[in-house]
N, C-alpha and C positions, 0 to 999 in steps of 0.2 A: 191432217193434224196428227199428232203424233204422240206419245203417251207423257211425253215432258209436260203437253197443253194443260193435260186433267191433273197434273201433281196440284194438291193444294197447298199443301204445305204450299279511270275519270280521266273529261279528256283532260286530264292536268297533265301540265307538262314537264320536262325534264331537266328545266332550271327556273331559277328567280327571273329570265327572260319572258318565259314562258307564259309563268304565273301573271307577272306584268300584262303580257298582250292578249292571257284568259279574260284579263279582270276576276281575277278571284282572289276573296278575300278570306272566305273560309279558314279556319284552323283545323291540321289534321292530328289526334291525339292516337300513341300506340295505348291502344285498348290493355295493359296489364296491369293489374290492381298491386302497389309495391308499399309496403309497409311505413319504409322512410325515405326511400330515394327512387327514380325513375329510372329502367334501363336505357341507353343509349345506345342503338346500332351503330357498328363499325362494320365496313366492308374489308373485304380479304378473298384473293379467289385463286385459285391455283389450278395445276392441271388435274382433270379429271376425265380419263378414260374410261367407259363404262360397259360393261357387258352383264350384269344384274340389273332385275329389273323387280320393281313391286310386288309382291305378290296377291292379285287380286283375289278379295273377302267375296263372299259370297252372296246376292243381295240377299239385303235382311227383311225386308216387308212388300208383302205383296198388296195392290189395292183389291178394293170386293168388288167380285164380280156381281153383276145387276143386269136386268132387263134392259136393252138398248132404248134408247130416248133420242126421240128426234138434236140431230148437230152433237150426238156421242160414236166413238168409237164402242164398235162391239165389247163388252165385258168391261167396260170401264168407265166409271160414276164420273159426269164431271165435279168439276169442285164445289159449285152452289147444290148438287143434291146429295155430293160427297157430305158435308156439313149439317145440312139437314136431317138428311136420313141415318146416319152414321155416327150419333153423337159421341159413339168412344175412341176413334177413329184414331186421334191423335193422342189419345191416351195409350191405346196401343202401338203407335210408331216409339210413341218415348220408354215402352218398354222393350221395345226391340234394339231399340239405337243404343241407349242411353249407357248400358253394359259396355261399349267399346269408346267410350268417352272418359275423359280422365282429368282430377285437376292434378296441376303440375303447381311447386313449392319450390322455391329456390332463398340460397342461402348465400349471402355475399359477405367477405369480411374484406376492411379494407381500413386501411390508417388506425387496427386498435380497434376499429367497430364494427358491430353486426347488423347487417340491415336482410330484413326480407324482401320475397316478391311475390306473384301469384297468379298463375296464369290457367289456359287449358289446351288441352291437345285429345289427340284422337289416335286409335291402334292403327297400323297399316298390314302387320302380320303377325301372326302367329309367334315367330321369332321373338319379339315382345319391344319390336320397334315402335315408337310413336312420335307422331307429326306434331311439332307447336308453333311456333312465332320465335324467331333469332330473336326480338327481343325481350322475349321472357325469360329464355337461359342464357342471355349475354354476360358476360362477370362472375356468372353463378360459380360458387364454390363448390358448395352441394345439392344438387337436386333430389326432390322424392315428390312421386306420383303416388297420388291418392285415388283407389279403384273407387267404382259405384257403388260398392261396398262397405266403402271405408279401409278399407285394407292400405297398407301404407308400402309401399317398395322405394328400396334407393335406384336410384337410377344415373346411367352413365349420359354424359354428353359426344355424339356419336360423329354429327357433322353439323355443319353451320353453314348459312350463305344468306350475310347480310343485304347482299345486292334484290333479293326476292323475299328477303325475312322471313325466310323459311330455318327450320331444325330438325333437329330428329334425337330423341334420347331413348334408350333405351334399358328393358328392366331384364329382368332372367327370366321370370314367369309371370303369365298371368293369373289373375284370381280369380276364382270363381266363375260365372259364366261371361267373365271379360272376353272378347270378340274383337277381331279387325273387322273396320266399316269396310263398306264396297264408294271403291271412285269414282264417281261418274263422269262425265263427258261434259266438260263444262262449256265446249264450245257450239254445244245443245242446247243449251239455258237460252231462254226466252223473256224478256220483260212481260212480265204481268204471273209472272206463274208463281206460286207459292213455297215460302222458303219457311225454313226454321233452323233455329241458332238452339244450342247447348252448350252450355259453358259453366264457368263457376265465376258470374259479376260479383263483386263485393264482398269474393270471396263463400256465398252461396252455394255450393254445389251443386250440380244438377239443374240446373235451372231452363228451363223451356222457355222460346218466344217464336211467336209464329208473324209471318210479314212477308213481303212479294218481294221480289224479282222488279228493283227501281230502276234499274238501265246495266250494261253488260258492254263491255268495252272502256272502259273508265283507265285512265292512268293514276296511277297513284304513289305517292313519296316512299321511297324503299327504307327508308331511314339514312339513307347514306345521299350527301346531296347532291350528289354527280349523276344519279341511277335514279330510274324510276322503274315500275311493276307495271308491264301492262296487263290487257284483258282482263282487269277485276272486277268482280262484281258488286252492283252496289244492289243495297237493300235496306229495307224500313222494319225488319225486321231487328229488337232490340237488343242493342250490344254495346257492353258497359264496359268500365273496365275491369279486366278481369277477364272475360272472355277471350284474351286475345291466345290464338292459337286451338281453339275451338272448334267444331266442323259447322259450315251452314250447309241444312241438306235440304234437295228433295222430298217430294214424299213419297217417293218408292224409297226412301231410306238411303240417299247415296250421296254422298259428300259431292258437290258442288262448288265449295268453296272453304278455307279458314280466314275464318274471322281475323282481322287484325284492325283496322283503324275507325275511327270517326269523325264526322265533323261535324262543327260547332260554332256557336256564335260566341267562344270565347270559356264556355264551360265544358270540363271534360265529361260531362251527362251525357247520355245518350239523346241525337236530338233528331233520330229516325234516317238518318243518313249516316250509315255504315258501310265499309267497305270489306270484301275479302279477296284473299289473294285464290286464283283460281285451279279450279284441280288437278287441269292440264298440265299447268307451271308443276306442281305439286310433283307431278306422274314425269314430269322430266329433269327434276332437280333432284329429285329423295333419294332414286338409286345411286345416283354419282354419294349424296352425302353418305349413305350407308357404306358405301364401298372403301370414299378414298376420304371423305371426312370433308369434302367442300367441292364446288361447282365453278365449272368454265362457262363464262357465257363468253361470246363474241363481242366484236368491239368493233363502232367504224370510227369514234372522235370526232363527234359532232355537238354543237351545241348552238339550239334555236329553238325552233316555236310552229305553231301551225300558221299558214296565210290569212291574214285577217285582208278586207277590204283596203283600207289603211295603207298596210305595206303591199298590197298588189296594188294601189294605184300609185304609191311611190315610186315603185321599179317599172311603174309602164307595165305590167300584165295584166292581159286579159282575160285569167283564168285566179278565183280564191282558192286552188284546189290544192294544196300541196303542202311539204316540210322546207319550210323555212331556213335556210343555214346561217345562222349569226357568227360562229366563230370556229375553228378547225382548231385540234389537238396538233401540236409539234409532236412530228414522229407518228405521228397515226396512220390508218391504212385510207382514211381520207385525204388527209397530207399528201403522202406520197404518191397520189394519184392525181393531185393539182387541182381535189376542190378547193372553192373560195368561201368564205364567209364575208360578212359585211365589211365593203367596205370605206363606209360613211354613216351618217345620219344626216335628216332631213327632218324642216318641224312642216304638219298637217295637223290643220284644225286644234293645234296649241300641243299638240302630243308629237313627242321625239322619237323617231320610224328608222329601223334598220334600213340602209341600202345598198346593192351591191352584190347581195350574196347569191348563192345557187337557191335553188328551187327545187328538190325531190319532186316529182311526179310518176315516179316508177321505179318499184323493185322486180326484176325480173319479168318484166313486163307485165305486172299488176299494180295496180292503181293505186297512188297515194296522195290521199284526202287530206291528211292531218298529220300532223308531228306523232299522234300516237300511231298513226297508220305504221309510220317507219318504224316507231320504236318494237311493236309489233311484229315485223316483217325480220328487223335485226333480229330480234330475239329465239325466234322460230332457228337462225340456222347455226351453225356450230363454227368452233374457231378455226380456221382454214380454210372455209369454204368461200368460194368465188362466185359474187353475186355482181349482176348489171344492173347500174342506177341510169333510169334516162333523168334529163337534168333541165332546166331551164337556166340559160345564162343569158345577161341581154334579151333576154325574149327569145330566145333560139335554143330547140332542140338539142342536148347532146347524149350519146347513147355511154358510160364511163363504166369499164369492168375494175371492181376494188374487191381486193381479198383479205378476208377480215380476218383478224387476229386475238389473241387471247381479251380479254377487261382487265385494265390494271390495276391498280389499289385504287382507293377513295381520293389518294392526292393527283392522278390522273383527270383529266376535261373530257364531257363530252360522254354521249350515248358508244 
């Protein structure tokens, strides 16, 4: 076990197909508390070459060293004696953290009127860069970050990339003992393990909420409806709106996630199922926005869904294990390599079932489970590069090398 265990502190998919053959009914809400109007993510992604990189914070909290206890690692409390023994415990991570947390204030004017919004973000360096949610500064006019202090600075809009709703603004100086967190490894995060969010819900600032680590690997709505965010994490851990742009940490103190969405049975409350976008993403989107002001993610122009039962015994397969292909981008680098998408439908058990289409079951000769497996797998590599999809067509193996290309705007199809 490993020191993530003791911290105490979605497959949704990548279209309305998707969501269909989840069954999921869920509502996803961007968590940003807005005065009079809600922001709206738009995607926009251009070239970005990169050669800066984050500058990693230094971690901020150490756990207390203790006597070893049977099923602990040496010098380190698990979390039921962490809690116990340790009652200030979390009182002092919120004074370590809380300094490099910030709420973010935006001001939009439009047709003659003034509307606000209100979100939070987190420092990533020194330079006086910080991370929030694309859609708390989308439209914004003007932004100002509010320290832990209350200290108030204007602040520039630096880069954007609605595709991962991620941002980055940035101020001249920081305040007072204002701090860049430390990132952590989010592809470390463990279901069960102990999370905390800080944010400003309802416009609050400062506000603490402690809750675990719900599932890890989760797909979720970028705000633009062609994209979707993989690997986020989810958590019961509470987040309102307001929070969005937020950090969910660890409890060695280390960003794991920003906060951005929720869902719901139709109310935008928090109803313990929260999602954030993960660090990783974070740690490979921020330097491109700091640099060149927006991010390249790769493209293959696909649109489908994961193997349900359903549609493997429609197409005759013998395997639920795979990404589904409903339909191919014209001009895509799927296209032009001759995959197929559906092409038919078939009714089973009174539900109307894709048929026809390929089958993902491998990128590069690793395994793929589910639609988010691939969105996953795309996402991991950069635009240019040449990856082999093995493929099921008719029931039969094909091994197909596609060399993927820039993401085009929002009016574009397909992963």
């Amino acid at each position: 076990m490993n020191r993530k265990q003791f911290a105490v502190v979605a497959a949704i998919g990548c279209s309305v197909l998707v969501l269909i053959m989840a069954g999921i009914t869920t509502l996803f809400f961007f968590v940003v508390t807005n005065a009079r109007q809600m922001a709206t993510p738009v995607a926009e992604a251009t070239s970005a070459s990169v050669t800066q990189t984050v500058q990693e914070a230094a971690p901020t909290f150490t756990l207390p060293v203790q006597p070893t206890q049977s099923g602990e690692i040496s010098g380190i409390m698990s979390p039921q004696r962490l809690l116990a023994t340790e009652p200030g415990y979390l009182a002092d991570l919120y004074n370590q953290v809380n300094p490099g947390v910030v709420n973010i204030q935006v001001t939009i004017m439009s047709g003659g009127t003034t509307s606000g919004a209100a979100g939070s973000g987190f420092i990533i360096d020194t330079d006086g860069h910080i991370v929030t949610n694309n859609h708390v500064v989308e439209n914004a006019d003007f932004v100002t970050v509010v320290f832990y202090n209350g200290i108030e600075a204007e602040a520039q809009i630096i880069g954007t990339d609605a595709d991962s709703d991620l941002a980055i603004v940035k101020v001249d100086s920081l305040s007072g003992n204002a701090h860049p967190l430390s990132l952590g490894d989010s592809d470390q995060v463990q279901i069960g393990e102990w999370a905390v969010a800080i944010g400003n819900p309802f416009a609050l600032a400062g506000s603490m909420t402690l809750g675990i680590v719900s599932a890890v690997g989760r797909t979720i709505p970028s705000g633009v409806a062609q994209y979707s965010i993989p690997q986020a994490i989810q958590t019961d851990a509470a987040i309102n709106p307001g929070n969005s742009g937020g950090p969910l940490l660890n409890l060695d103190g280390e960003v794991i996630g920003v906060n951005a969405q929720i869902a719901s049975g139709g109310s935008n409350a928090s109803a313990g199922v929260g999602f954030a976008i993960p660090s990783n993403i974070v740690k490979r989107v921020s330097p491109s926005l700091i640099q060149n002001g927006s991010y390249q993610w790769p493209w293959l122009g696909i649109e489908g869904g994961s193997l349900s039962l359903l549609i493997a015994e429609a197409n005759d397969l013998s395997t639920q294990q795979g990404a589904y292909i409903n339909s191919v981008a014209i001009g895509s680098p799927a296209a032009n390599v001759g995959l197929q998408g559906s092409t038919g439908t078939t009714i089973a058990n009174g539900v109307q079932l894709p048929v026809g289409g390929d089958v993902v079951i491998k990128i590069n000769e690793k395994s793929i489970n589910n639609m988010s497996d691939l969105l996953t797998e795309i996402a991991l590599q950069n635009s240019g590069d040449e990856i082999e999809l093995t493929i099921l067509r008719n029931g039969q193996q094909q091994k197909v090398p596609v060399t993927l290309t820039a993401r085009p705007s929002a009016s574009a199809t397909g992963q």
